[in-house]
C-alpha positions in Angstrom: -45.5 -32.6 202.2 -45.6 -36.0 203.9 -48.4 -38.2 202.6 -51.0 -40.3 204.7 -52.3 -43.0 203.8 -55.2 -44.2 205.3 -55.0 -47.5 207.0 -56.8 -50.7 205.2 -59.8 -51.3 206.6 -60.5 -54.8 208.1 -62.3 -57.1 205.9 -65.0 -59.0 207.8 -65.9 -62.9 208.6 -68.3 -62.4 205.8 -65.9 -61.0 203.2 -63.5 -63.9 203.5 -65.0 -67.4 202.5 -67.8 -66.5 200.9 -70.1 -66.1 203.7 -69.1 -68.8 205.7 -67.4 -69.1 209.0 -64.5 -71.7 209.5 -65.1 -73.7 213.1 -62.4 -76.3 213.6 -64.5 -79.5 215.1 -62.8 -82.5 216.2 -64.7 -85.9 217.5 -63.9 -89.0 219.1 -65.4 -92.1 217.9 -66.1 -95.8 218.7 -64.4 -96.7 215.0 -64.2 -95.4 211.8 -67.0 -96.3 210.5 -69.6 -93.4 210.9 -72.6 -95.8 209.5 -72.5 -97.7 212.6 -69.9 -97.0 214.5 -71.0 -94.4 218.0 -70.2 -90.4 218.0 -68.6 -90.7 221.7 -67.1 -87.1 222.2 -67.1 -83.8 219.4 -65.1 -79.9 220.3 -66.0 -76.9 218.4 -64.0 -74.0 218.3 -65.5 -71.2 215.9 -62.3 -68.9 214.3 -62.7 -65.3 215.5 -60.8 -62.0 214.4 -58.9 -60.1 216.3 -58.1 -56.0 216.2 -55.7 -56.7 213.3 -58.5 -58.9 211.4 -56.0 -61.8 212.3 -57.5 -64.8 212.1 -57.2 -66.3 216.1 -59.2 -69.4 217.6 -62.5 -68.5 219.2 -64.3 -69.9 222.7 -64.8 -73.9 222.9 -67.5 -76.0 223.1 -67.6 -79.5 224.0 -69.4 -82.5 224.7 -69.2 -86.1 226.3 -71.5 -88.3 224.3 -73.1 -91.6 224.8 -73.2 -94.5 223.0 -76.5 -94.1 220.6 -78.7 -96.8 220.2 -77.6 -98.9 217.4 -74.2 -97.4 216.9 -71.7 -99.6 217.8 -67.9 -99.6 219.9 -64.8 -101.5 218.6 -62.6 -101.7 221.7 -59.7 -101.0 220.3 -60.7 -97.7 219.6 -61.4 -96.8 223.4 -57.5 -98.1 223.9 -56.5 -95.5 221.6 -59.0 -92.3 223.2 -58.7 -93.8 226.7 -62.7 -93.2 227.0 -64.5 -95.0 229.7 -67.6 -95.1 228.7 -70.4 -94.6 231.3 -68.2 -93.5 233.7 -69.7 -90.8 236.5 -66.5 -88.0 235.3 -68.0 -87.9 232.1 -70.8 -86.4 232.2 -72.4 -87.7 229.1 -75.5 -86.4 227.5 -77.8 -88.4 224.4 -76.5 -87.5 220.9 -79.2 -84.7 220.3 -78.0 -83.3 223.6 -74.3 -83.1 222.7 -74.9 -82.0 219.2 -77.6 -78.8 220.7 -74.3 -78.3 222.9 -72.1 -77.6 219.7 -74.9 -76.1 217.4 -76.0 -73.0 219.9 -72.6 -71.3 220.4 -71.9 -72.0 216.7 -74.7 -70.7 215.1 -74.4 -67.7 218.0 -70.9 -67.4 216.4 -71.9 -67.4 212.4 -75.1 -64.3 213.3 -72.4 -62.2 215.4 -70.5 -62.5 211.9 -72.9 -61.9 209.7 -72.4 -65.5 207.7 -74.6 -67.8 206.2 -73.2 -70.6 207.8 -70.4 -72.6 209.1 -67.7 -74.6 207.4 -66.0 -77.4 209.4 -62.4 -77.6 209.7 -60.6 -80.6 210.7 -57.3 -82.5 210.3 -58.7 -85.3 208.1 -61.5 -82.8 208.4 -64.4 -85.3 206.3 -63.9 -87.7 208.9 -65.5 -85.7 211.7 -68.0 -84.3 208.9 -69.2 -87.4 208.1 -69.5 -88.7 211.6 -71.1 -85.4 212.3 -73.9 -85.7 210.0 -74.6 -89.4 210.9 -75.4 -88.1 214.1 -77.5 -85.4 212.6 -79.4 -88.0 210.6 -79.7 -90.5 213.5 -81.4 -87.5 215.4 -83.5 -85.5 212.7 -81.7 -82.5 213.9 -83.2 -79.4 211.8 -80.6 -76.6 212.8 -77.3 -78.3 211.9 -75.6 -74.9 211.1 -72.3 -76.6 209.0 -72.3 -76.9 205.4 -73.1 -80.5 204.9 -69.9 -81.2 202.6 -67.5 -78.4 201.9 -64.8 -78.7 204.3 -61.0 -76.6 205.3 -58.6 -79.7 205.6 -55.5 -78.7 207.9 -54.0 -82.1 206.5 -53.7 -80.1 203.2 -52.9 -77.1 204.7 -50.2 -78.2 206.8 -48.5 -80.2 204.3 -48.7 -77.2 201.8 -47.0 -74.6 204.3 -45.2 -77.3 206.1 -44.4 -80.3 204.5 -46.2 -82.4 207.4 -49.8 -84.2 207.2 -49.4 -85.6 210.8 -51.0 -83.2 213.3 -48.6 -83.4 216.0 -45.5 -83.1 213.5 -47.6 -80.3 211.9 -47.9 -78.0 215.5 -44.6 -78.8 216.2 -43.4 -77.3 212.6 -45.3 -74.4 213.0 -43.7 -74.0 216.4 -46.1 -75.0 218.6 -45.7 -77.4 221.9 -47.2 -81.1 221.2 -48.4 -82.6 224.4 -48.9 -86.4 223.3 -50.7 -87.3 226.5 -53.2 -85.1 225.7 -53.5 -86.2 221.7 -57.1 -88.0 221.3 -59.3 -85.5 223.7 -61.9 -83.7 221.2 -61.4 -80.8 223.6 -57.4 -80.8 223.0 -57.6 -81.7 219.2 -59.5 -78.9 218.4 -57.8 -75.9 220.3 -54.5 -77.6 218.8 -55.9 -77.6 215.2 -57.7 -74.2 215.7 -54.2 -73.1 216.4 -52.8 -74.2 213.4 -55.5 -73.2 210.9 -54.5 -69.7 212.3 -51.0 -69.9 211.6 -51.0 -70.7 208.3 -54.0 -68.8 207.2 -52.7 -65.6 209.0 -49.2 -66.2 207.1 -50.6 -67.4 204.1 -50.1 -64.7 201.1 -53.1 -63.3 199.4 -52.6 -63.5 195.6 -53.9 -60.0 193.5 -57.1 -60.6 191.8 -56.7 -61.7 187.7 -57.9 -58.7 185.8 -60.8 -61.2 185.0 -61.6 -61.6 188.4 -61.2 -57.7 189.3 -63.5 -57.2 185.8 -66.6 -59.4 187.1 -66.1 -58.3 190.8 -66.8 -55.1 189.3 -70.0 -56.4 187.6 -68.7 -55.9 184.1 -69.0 -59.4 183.3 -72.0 -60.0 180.5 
């Protein structure tokens, strides 16, 4: 007699970081200095699972953001992002605009999982977290849906599974294509970084519970 096993089921969004749901976010900024320096751009792509529960990037949103009053713009900065500022292209909305622009689809993306909240992930990921929550400060927005300081670093992740820190040498490790003319859009940033987050967390082994952890999982813990 031939046994069957029954296949594993598929352990949810929920089930997997405590409740919360990884959204790579990437920004473009007048500086690096989120106390005065202006939020001029921010992508959000929220990690979804596919048939296999694999872990694959999700639908992005995106904003072009104007300069907030009282933030500030070193020009060097715009050399590096090639932003042009004001321009008619790009469509720029106020801060509270752009960050309602991010917010919606995330928060639609963290009730369709059933998590608490989100939990940014970025490459150098407290950089856009803290330039984030400046704007959300600046703005008295009430419904930012990210954890205001965890974070998933794909810095750490990359050089863990890698060896690389730098994004582009960190995609191109993984076996991706690196288009350097397009490094420094939010929108391009983000899809890249989603990408990689995948890769390793999808190849990343899952180490067996310490009987400890198996014991109180089990609620046998005093």
């Amino acid at each position: 007699m031939t046994d069957v096993q029954d296949t594993p089921a598929i352990a949810p969004m929920a089930e997997r970081f405590r409740g919360y749901l990884p959204v790579v976010v990437d920004v473009e900024t007048g500086g690096f200095d989120w106390n005065k320096h202006a939020l001029l751009e921010i992508a959000a792509v929220p990690i979804e699972l596919d048939e296999a529960g694999r872990y694959v990037p999700g639908q992005v949103a995106h904003a072009h953001i104007a300069p907030a009053p009282g933030t500030s713009i070193d020009p060097k900065s715009l050399e590096v992002t090639g932003i042009k500022i004001g321009h008619p292209l790009r469509g720029e909305v106020d801060e509270r605009s752009g960050l309602d622009a991010i917010f919606a689809p995330v928060r639609a993306a963290v009730k369709k999982h059933g998590c608490q909240r989100a939990i940014l992930v970025g490459h150098n990921a407290h950089f856009d977290l803290n330039f984030l929550n400046a704007a959300v400060a600046r703005v008295q927005h009430k419904r930012n849906p990210f954890h205001p300081f965890s974070v998933f670093d794909t810095v750490t992740m990359a050089g863990m599974a890698y060896g690389q820190t730098v994004l582009a040498r960190a995609m191109i490790a993984a076996g991706f294509h690196w288009d350097p003319s397009e490094a420094h859009s939010a929108v391009y940033d983000t899809q890249q970084t989603a990408k990689l987050f995948c890769a390793i967390a999808n190849a990343w082994p899952r180490p067996a519970p310490s009987p400890e952890a198996a014991t109180a999982a089990a609620g046998d813990t005093p």
